[in-house]
C-alpha positions in Angstrom: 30.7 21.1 -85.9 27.6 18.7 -86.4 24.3 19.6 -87.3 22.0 18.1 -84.9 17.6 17.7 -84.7 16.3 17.6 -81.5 12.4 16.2 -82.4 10.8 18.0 -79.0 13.1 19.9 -77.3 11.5 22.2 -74.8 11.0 20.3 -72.1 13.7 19.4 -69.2 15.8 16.9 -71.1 15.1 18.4 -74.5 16.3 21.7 -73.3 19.2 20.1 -71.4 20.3 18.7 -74.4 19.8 21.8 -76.1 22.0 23.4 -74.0 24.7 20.6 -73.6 25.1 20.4 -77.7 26.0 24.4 -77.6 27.9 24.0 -75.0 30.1 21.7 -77.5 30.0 24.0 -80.3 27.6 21.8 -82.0 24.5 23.4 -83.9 21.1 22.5 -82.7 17.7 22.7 -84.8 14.3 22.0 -83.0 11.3 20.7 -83.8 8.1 21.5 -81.6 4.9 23.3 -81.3 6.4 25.9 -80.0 4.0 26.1 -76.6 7.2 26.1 -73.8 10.2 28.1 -74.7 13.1 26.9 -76.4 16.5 27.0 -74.8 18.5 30.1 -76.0 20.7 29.7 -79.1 19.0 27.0 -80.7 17.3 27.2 -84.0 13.7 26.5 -84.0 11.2 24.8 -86.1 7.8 25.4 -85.2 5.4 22.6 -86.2 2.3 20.4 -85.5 3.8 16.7 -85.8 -0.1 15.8 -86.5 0.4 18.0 -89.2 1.2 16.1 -92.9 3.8 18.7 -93.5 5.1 18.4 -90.0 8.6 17.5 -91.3 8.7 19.5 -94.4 11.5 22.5 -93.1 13.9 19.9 -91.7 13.2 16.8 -94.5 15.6 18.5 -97.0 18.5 18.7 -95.0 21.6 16.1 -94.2 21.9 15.6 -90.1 24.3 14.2 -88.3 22.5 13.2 -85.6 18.8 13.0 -85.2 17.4 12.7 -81.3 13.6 11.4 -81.0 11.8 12.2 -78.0 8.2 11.4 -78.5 6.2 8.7 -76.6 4.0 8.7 -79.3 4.5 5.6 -81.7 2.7 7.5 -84.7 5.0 10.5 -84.3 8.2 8.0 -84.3 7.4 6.0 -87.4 6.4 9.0 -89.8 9.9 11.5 -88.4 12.1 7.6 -89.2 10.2 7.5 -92.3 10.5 11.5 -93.2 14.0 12.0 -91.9 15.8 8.5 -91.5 17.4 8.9 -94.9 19.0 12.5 -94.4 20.4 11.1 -91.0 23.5 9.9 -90.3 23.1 8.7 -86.4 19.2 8.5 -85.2 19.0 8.4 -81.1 15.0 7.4 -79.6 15.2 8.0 -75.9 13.0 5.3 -74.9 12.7 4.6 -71.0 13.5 1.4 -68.9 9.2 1.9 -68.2 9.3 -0.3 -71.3 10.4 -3.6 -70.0 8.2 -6.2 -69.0 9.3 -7.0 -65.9 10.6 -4.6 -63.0 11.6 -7.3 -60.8 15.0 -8.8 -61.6 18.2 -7.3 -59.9 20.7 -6.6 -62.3 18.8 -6.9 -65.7 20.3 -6.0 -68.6 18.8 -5.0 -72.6 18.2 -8.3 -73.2 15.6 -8.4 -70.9 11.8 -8.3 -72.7 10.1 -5.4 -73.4 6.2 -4.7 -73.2 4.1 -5.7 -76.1 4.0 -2.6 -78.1 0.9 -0.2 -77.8 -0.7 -0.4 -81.3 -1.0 2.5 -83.4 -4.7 2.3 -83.1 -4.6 3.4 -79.5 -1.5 6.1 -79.9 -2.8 9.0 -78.5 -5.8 7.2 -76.5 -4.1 5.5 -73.9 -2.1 6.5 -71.4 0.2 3.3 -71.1 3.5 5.0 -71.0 5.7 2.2 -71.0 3.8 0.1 -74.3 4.1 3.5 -76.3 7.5 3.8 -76.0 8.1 -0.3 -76.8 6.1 0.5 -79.8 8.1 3.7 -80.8 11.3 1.6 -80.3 10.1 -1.1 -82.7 9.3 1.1 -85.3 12.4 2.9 -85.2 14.8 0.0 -85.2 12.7 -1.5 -88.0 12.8 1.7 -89.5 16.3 2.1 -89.3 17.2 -1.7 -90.1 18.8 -1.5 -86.2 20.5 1.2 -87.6 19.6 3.7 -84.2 20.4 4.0 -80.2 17.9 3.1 -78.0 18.2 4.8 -75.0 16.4 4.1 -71.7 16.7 6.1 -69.2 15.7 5.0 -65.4 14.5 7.9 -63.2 15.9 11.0 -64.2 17.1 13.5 -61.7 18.9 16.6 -61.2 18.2 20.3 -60.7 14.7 21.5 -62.3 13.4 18.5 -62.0 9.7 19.2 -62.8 8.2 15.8 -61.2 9.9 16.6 -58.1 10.8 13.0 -57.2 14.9 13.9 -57.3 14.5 17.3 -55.4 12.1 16.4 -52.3 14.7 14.6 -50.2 17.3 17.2 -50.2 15.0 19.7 -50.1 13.4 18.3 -47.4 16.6 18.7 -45.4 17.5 21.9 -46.0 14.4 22.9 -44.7 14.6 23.9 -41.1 11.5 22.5 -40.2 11.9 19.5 -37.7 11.4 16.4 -37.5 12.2 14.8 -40.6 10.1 11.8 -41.6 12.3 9.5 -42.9 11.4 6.2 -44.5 12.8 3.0 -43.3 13.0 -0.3 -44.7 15.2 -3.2 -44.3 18.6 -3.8 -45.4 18.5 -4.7 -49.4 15.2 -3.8 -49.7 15.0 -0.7 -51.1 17.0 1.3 -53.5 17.9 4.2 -55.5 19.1 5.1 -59.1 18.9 8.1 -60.3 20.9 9.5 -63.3 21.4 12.9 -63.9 19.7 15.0 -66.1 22.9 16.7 -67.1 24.9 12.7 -67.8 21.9 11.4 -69.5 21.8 14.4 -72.2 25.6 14.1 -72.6 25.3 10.6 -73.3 23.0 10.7 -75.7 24.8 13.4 -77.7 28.5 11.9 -77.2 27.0 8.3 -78.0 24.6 9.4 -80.9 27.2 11.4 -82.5 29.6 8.2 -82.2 27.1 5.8 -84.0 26.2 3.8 -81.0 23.5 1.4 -82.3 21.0 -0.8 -80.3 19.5 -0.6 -76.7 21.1 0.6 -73.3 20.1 1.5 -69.8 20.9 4.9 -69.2 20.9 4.6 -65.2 22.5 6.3 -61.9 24.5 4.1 -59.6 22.5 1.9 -57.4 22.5 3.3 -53.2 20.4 1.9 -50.6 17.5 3.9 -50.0 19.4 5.0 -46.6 21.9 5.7 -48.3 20.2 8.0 -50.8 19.3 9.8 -47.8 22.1 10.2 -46.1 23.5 11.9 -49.1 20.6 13.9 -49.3 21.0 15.3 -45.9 24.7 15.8 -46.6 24.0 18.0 -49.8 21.9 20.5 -47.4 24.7 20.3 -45.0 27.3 21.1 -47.9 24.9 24.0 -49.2 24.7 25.5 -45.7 28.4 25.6 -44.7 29.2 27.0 -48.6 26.8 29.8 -47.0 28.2 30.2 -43.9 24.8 29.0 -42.3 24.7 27.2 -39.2 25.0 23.4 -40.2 21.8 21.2 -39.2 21.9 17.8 -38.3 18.3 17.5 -38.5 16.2 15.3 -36.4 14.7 12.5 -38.0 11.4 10.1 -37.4 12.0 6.8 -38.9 9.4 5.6 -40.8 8.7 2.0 -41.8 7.6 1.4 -45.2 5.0 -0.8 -44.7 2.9 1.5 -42.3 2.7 3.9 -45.9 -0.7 2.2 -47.0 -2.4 2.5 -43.8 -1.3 6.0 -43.7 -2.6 6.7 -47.2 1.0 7.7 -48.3 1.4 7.2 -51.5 5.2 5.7 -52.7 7.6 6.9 -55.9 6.0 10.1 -56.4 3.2 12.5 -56.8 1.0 14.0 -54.4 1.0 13.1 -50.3 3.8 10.5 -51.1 7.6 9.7 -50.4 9.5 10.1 -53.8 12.1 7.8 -54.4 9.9 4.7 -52.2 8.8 2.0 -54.9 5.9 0.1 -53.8 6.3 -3.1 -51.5 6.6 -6.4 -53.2 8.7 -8.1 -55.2 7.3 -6.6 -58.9 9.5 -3.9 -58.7 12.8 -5.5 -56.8 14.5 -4.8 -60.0 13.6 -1.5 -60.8 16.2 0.8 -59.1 19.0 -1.6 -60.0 19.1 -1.9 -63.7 22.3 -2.9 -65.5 24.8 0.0 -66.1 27.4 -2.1 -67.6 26.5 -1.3 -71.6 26.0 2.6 -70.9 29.6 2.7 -69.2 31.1 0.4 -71.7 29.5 3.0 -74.4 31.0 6.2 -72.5 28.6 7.1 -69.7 29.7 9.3 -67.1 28.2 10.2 -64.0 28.7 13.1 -61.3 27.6 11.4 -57.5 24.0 11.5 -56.5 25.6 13.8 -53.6 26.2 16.1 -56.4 23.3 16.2 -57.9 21.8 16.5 -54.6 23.5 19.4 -53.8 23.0 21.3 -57.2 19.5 20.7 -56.9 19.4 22.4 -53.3 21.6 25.1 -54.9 19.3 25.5 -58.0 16.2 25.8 -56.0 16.9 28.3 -52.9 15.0 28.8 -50.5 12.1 27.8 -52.6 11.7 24.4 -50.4 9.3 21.6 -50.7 5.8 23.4 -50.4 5.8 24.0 -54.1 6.4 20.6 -55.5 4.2 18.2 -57.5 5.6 14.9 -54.8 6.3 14.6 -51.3 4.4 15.0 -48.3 3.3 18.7 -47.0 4.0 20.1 -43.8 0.6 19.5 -42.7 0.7 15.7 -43.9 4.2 15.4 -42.4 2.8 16.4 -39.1 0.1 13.8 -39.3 1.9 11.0 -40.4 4.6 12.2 -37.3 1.4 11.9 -35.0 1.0 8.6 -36.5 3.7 7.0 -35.8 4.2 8.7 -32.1 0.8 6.9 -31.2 2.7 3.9 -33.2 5.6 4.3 -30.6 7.9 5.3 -33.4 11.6 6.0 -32.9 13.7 8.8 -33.9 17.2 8.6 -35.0 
């Protein structure tokens, strides 16, 4: 049985990874201020990190695995310099947000990362993607490269509290008709989603093994038509597992490039359509990150129809209305109207 410290922990990965370390028989300690519940079974450490004794009930133990989650370069350099000597295996879970570019197919962890936020404006700016290349410098240095660096791509799976995994299927179990769908040409667009569930496996299973250095912790790469397909499938699944009527929903195609005019935003968020990544070539690379370290390190991933179909599961009949990204019903219905007076198609 390891010991293991999850820094955070009570958010969605940090209690998935809670949970997939018990599930293994492992012991989990967590570190947090205690303001969102802990997953059940795990022993908890409640504590300010901007506190100067922030560390001080977990720095005089031996770990064998210590799991950063912060996005907060300060945070990351003082738990390396608290902790990194009682651990035997140190994990940051970084994000591929880091890199500098977004628009190579096929980049792998060679690829450059942002110039890291300085310390001076940790906690001031809101540049995601800089605080965690500056949290991954300091830990690697920290660790004399000692440490896995893990970068996920978009995370997805059932729970998922941005809603940008759970909209499509969603979407189509949802008997409301038509379905806008977006549409864009062949090679265009694409998906990659990993699963919440993969992801924290692999950072446990490759953290415990010593895995050292960076890796993109991504999905498999579909066409966004594909994604939706699979999407509609899941629904379709779910309903005949219920013995409810199977739908084969009507859909609206829905050209990409009309989103702007229609003030719809892409990716995520309100009034948009998640998974869509903005139009241009700065983010051709974004949804098809390299795989081949993660796998070579011992990833393993359920299909995106799976994950689409335990999200549909998860949630009920609690439907779209609720999430944080997607369209409405009433902005569905206008962007519809937009594209009938458009001379739009269904399919």
């Amino acid at each position: 049985m390891k010991q293991i410290l999850l820094l955070g922990g009570t958010g969605w990965l940090g209690q998935t990874l809670s949970r997939q370390v018990l599930d293994r028989g492992h012991a989990v300690t967590a570190l947090a201020r205690g303001t969102k519940p802990f997953a059940p079974g795990v022993s908890t450490v409640i504590a300010d990190r901007q506190a100067p004794d922030a560390y001080g009930q977990v720095a005089g133990r031996d770990w064998d695995l210590v799991i950063e989650l912060t996005d907060r370069p300060r945070f990351a350099r003082e738990a390396v310099q608290r902790l990194g000597g009682v651990a035997g295996n140190w994990v940051f879970v970084s994000s591929c947000s880091a890199y500098a570019l977004q628009s190579e197919p096929g980049a792998d962890e060679t690829a450059a990362i942002l110039e890291p936020l300085p310390e001076s404006e940790d906690g001031v700016s809101a540049d995601f993607g800089r605080a965690k290349a500056a949290c991954e410098l300091v830990t690697i240095q920290s660790r004399q490269g000692k440490a896995l660096v893990v970068r996920p791509g978009l995370i997805g799976g059932p729970g998922d509290p941005s809603g940008r995994s759970s909209y499509w299927p969603l979407r189509f179990a949802d008997p409301r008709e038509p379905v806008l769908v977006p549409w864009a040409p062949e090679g265009q667009a694409h998906v990659q989603v990993i699963d919440v569930r993969d992801l924290a496996a692999f950072i446990m299973e490759a953290g415990i093994a010593g895995e050292h250095g960076p890796v993109n912790a991504v999905g498999r790469v579909h066409e966004l038509g594909e994604a939706l397909h699979l999407a509609q499938w899941a629904a379709q699944r779910v309903d005949l597992s219920r013995a409810a009527p199977v739908r084969e929903a009507t859909c609206v195609r829905y050209g990409v490039e009309h989103m702007g005019l229609d003030g719809v935003n892409p990716w995520a968020g309100p009034k948009s359509l998640p998974l869509v990544l903005p139009e241009g070539s700065g983010y051709a690379g974004f949804a098809r990150r390299s795989d081949a370290r993660a796998t070579a390190a011992g990833l393993h991933r359920r299909s995106l129809g799976e994950t689409f179909e335990d999200i549909v599961r998860h949630a009920g009949v609690s439907g779209t209305g609720m999430l944080p990204s997607g369209l409405s019903a009433a902005e569905e219905t206008a962007v519809l109207e937009a594209v009938r007076k458009r001379g739009g198609a269904s399919g």
